[in-house]
C-alpha positions in Angstrom: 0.0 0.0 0.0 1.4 3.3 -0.9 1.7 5.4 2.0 2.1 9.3 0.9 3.2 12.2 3.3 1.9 16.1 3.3 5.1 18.1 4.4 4.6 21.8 5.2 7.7 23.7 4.1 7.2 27.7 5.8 9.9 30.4 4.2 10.1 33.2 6.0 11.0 36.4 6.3 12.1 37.6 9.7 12.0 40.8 11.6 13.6 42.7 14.8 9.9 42.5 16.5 9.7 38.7 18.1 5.7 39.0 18.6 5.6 39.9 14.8 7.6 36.7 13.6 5.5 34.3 15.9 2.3 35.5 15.0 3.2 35.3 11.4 4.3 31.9 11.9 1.3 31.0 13.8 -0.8 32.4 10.2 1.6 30.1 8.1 1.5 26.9 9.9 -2.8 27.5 9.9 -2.6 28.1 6.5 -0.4 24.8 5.4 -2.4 22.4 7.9 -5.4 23.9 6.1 -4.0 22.6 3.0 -3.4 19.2 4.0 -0.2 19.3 5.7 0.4 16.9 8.5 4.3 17.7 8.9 5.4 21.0 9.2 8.7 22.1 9.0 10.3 26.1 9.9 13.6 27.1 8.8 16.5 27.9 11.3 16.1 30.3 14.6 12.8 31.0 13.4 11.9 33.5 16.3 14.1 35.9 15.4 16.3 37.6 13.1 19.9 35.8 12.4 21.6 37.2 15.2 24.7 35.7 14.8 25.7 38.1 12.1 27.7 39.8 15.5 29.4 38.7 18.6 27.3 40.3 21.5 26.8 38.7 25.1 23.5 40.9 25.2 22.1 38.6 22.7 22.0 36.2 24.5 19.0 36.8 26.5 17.4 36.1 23.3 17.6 31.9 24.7 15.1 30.1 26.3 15.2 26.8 28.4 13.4 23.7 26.7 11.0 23.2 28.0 9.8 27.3 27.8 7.6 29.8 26.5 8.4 29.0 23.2 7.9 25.5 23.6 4.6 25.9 25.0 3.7 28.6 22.5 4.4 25.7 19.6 3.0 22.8 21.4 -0.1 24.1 21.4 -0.2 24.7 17.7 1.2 21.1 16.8 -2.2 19.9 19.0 -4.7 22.8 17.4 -4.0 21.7 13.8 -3.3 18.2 14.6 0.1 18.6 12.7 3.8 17.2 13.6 6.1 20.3 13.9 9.7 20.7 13.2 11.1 24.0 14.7 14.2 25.5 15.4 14.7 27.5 18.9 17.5 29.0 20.9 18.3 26.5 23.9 19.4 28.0 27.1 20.8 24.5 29.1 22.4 26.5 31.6 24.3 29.9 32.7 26.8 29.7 30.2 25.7 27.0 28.3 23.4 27.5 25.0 22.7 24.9 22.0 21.3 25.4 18.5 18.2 23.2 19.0 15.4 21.5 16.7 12.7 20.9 18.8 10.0 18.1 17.3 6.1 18.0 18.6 3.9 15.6 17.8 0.3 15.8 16.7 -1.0 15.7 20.2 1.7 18.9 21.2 3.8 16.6 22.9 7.4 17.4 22.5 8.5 13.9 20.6 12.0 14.5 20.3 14.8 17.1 19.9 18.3 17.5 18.1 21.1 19.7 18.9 22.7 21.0 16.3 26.6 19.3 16.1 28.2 21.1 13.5 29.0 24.5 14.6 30.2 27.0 12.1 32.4 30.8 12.7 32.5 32.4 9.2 32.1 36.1 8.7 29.1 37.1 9.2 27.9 33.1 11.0 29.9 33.6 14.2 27.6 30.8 16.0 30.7 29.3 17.8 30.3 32.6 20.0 26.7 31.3 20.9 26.7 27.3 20.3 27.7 24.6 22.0 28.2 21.7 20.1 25.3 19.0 20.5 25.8 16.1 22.6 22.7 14.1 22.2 24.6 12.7 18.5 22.4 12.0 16.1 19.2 10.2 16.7 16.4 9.7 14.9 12.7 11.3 16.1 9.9 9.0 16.2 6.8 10.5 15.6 3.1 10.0 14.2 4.1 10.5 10.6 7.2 8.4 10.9 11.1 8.6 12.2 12.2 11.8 11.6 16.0 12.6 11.1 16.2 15.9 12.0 19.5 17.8 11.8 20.3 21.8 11.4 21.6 24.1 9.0 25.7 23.4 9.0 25.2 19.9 9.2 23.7 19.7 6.2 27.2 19.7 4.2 28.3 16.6 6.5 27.3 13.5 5.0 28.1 11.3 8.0 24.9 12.8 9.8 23.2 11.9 7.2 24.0 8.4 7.2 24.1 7.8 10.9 20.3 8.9 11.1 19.3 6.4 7.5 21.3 3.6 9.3 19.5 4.3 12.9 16.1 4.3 10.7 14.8 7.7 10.0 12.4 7.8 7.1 13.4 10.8 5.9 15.8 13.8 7.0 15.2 17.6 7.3 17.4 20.3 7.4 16.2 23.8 9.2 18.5 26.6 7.5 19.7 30.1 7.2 21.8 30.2 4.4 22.5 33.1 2.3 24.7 35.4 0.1 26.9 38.4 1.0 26.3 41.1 -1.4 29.8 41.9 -2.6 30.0 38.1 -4.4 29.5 37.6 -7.8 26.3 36.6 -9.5 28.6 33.8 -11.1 29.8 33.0 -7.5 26.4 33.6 -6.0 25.2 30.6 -8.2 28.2 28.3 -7.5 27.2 28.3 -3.8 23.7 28.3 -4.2 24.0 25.0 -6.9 26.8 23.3 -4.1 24.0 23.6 -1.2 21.1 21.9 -3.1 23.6 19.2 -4.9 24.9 18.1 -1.1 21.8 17.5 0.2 20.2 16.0 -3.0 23.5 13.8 -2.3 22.1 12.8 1.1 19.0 11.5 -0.8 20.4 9.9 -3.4 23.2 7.7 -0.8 20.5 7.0 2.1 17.5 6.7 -0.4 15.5 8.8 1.7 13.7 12.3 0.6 15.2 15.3 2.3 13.4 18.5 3.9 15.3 22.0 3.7 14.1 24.9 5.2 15.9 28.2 4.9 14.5 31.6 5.8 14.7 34.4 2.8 15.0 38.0 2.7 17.7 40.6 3.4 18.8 41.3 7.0 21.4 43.7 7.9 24.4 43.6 9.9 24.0 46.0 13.2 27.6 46.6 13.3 28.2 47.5 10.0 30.9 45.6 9.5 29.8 43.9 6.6 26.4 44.7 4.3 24.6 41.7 5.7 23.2 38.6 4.4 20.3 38.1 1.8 18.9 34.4 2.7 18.4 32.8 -0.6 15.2 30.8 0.0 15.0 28.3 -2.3 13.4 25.8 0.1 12.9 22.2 -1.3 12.0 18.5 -0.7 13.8 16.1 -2.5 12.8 12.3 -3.3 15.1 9.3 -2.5 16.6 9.1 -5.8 17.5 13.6 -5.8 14.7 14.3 -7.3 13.7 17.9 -7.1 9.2 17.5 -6.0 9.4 21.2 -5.4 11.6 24.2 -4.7 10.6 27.5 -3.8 11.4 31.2 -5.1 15.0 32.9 -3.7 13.8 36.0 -2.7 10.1 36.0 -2.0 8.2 34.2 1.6 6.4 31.3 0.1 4.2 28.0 1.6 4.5 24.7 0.0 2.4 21.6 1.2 4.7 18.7 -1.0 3.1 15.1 -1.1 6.1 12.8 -0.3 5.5 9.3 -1.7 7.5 7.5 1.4 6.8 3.8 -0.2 9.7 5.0 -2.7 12.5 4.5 -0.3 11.8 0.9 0.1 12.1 0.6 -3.9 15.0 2.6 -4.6 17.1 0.7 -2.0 16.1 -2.2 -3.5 17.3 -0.9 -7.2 20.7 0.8 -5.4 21.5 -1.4 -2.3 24.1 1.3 -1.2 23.7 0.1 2.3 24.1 -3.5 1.5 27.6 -3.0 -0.7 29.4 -0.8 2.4 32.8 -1.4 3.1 32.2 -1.0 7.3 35.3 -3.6 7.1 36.9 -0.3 5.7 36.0 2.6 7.3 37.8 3.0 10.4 39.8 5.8 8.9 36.7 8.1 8.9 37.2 8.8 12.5 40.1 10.3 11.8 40.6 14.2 11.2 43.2 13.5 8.4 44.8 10.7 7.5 48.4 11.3 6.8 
């Protein structure tokens, strides 16, 4: 029996005024659970702007604990439109100690599962090492009521370990929450190079685990408060791929948008069966991957 999947994909753009962003969010995941969605999934730190555009302490009152007010404020709109909901929040664990954190709620508003994000980038203008802590929960699949979610964030998304680990531990299909975007002195030529190396990786992901893939990223320009730099324009282009890389949909580069994608999940099963990837692994061979380099 074929078994198909409603995901809710929800590019946004963000503002400085918090209220705004959640109530706008609030009006986005209504409108795709009125269109059939039962998985909805937001792009990275969704509350706010990217704040990591800066290194200041003051910004870190922006955190929460899990569970919080945020939590809450999500959990009850998983349970109002009876939808699974992938978000993205700023973890406070303790004085000192933040994480970059996907938190996953179940139909009921449960909190199913989480992920903290393990890849950690500090690029100009992505200083999250300043505010992140690497994750320590590794990388675990999320079972839900729509399936085994693996769930991983933004800078992981280039790794293809994660990837694997989560196919190999059973998720059913893997989602990225993002903020991704250009800096307005590169080239258009450049510009499309980086744009065309983040959609290959991932379609990568779904092509080696036969599994669809999720990404999320936010869109729109936001500034740099100190100036340094002219700020990043997110480039959108939210998509869901199938198990072979398919492309089912992508969405604009510079405008919001809502997709509701139908996700054929019986697919996997075939496609491993016409690739057996995991079947022809050299796990005899790979003790070298733990290695940083190997000389």
């Amino acid at each position: 029996m074929n078994k198909t999947l409603k995901v809710g994909l929800i590019q946004q753009a963000n503002t400085a005024d918090l209220r705004y962003n959640l109530k706008k969010l609030s009006e986005n995941i209504a409108a795709v659970a009125s269109h059939g969605a039962e998985l909805v999934v937001l792009q990275e730190l969704h509350n706010s702007l990217y704040f990591c555009q800066t290194e200041d302490t003051r910004l870190f009152d922006l955190a929460e604990p899990i569970p919080g007010p945020s939590t809450g404020f999500y959990s009850e709109l998983a349970a109002m439109h009876r939808v699974v909901l992938v978000t993205s929040l700023f973890e406070k664990r303790a004085p000192g100690l933040y994480h970059n954190t996907a938190v996953v709620f179940d139909k009921d508003g449960s909190i199913a599962g989480k992920y903290r994000k393990m890849h950690i980038p500090d690029d100009p203008a992505y200083y999250e090492k300043f505010y992140f802590t690497p994750g320590d929960i590794g990388f675990e699949p999320i079972q839900t009521s729509v399936g085994k979610l693996g769930v991983q964030v933004c800078w992981d998304q280039w790794y293809p370990e994660g990837a694997r680990l989560m196919a190999l531990k059973g998720a059913e299909i893997l989602i990225y929450p993002t903020a991704i975007g250009w800096e307005s002195t590169d080239t258009d030529e450049e510009k499309a190079r980086q744009l065309g190396a983040w959609v290959t990786v991932q379609r990568g992901h779904a092509v080696a685990n036969g599994l669809p893939v999720v990404a999320v990223n936010r869109v729109g320009h936001e500034p740099d408060p100190s100036g340094q730099t002219n700020g990043i324009q997110f480039w959108g282009n939210s998509f869901v791929a199938g198990p072979q890389g398919e492309l089912l949909a992508v969405a604009d580069n510079y405008k919001e948008q809502n997709m509701v994608v139908e996700v054929d999940m019986t697919r996997s099963e075939n496609v491993r069966r016409w690739w057996p990837f995991l079947r022809d692994r050299r796990i005899d061979e790979f003790d070298a991957l733990t290695k940083r380099f190997v000389d």
